[in-house]
MIROKOL-766061 format. One record per residue (C-alpha): residue number from 1; z, y, x. Coordinates in steps of 0.5 Angstrom, whole numbers, always signed. Each point is the difference from the previous one (the first is absolute). Layout:
N
@resi->NUM; zz->Z; yy->Y; xx->X
...
***
This chain:
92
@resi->1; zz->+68; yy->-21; xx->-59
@resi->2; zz->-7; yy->-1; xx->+4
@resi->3; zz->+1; yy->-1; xx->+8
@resi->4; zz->-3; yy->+1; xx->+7
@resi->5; zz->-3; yy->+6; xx->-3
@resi->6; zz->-5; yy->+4; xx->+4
@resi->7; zz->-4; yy->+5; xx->+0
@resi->8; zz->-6; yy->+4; xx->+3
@resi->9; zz->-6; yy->+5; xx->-1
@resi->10; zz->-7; yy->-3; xx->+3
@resi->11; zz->-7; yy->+4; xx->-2
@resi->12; zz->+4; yy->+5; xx->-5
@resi->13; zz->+3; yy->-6; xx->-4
@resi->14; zz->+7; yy->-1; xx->+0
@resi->15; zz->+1; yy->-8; xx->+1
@resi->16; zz->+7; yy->-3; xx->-3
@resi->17; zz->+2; yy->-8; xx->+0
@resi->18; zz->+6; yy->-4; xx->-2
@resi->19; zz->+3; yy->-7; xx->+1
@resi->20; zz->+3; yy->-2; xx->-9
@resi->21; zz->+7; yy->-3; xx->+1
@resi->22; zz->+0; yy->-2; xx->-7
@resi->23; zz->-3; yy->-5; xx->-4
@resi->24; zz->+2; yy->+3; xx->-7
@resi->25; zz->-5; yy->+7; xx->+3
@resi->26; zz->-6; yy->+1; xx->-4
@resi->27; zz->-3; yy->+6; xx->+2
@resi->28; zz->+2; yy->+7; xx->+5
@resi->29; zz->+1; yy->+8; xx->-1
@resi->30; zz->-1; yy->+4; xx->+6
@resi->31; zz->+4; yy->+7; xx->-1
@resi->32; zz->-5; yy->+5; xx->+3
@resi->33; zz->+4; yy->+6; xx->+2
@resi->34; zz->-5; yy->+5; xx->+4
@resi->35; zz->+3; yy->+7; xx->+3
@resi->36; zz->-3; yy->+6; xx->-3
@resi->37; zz->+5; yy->+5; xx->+4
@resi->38; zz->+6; yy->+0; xx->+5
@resi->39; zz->+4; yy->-2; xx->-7
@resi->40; zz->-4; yy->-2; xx->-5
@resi->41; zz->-2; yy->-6; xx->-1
@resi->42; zz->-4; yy->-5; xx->-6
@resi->43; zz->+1; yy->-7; xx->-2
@resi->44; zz->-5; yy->-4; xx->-3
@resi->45; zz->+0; yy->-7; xx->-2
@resi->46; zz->-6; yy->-4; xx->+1
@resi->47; zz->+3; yy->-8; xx->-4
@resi->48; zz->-3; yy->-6; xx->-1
@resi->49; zz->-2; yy->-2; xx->+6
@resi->50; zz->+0; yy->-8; xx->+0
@resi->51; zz->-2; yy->+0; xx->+8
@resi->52; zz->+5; yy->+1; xx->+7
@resi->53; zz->-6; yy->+5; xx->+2
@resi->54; zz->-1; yy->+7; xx->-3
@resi->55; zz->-6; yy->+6; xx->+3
@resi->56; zz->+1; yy->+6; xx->-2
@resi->57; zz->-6; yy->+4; xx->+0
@resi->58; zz->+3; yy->+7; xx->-3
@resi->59; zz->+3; yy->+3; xx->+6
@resi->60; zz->-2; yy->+7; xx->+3
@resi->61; zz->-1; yy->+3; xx->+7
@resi->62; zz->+7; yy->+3; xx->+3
@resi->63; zz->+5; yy->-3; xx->-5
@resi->64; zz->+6; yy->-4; xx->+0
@resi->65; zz->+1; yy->-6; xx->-5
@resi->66; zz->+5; yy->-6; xx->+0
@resi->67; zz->-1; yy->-6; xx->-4
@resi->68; zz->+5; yy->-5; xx->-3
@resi->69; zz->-1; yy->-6; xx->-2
@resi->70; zz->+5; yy->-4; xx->-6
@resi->71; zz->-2; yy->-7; xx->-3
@resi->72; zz->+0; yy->+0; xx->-8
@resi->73; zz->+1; yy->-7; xx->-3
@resi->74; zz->-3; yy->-3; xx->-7
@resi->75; zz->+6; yy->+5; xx->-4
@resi->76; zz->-2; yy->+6; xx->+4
@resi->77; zz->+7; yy->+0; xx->+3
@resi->78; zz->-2; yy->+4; xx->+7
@resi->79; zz->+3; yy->-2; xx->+7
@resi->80; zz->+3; yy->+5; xx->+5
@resi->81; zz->-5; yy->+3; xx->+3
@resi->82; zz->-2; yy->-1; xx->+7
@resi->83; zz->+1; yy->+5; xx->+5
@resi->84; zz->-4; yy->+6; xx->+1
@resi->85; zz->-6; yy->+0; xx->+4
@resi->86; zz->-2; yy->+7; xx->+2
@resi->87; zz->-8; yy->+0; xx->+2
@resi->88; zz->-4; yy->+6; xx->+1
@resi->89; zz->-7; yy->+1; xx->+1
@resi->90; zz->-1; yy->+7; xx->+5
@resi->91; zz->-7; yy->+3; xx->-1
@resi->92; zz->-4; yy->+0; xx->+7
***
């Protein structure tokens, strides 16, 4: 699994990097859950991103996200995933 995972929203942007700890990792998902009420939620996976950085432009004023990162190696075998992040970006 990905390590020193950190992330941030900078200019309505979500900014997400990641250290590889494994050489067999041939590209990454990010789990994109974003929470739509106090109970509901969505997850999306984003795949095949073959860089230790992510930016996600699709994010809404005054919601609530969490994003996972798992590495994928060449037969698609999936890593644990990282622990989540919450970000949220809060409509001034």
């Amino acid at each position: 699994m990905p390590i020193a995972y950190e992330g941030k929203i900078n200019n309505k942007v979500v900014e997400l990097q990641w250290k590889n700890t494994d050489p067999r990792t041939v590209s990454y998902t990010v789990i994109k859950t974003t929470k739509t009420s106090w109970v509901t939620r969505e997850t999306i996976d984003i795949n095949n991103i073959t860089e230790t950085s992510f930016r996600d432009t699709d994010i809404k004023p005054d919601t609530g996200y969490l994003y996972e990162i798992v590495s994928v190696d060449k037969n698609g075998i999936r890593s644990l995933p990282t622990q989540a992040i919450e970000l949220s970006y809060e409509a001034k």
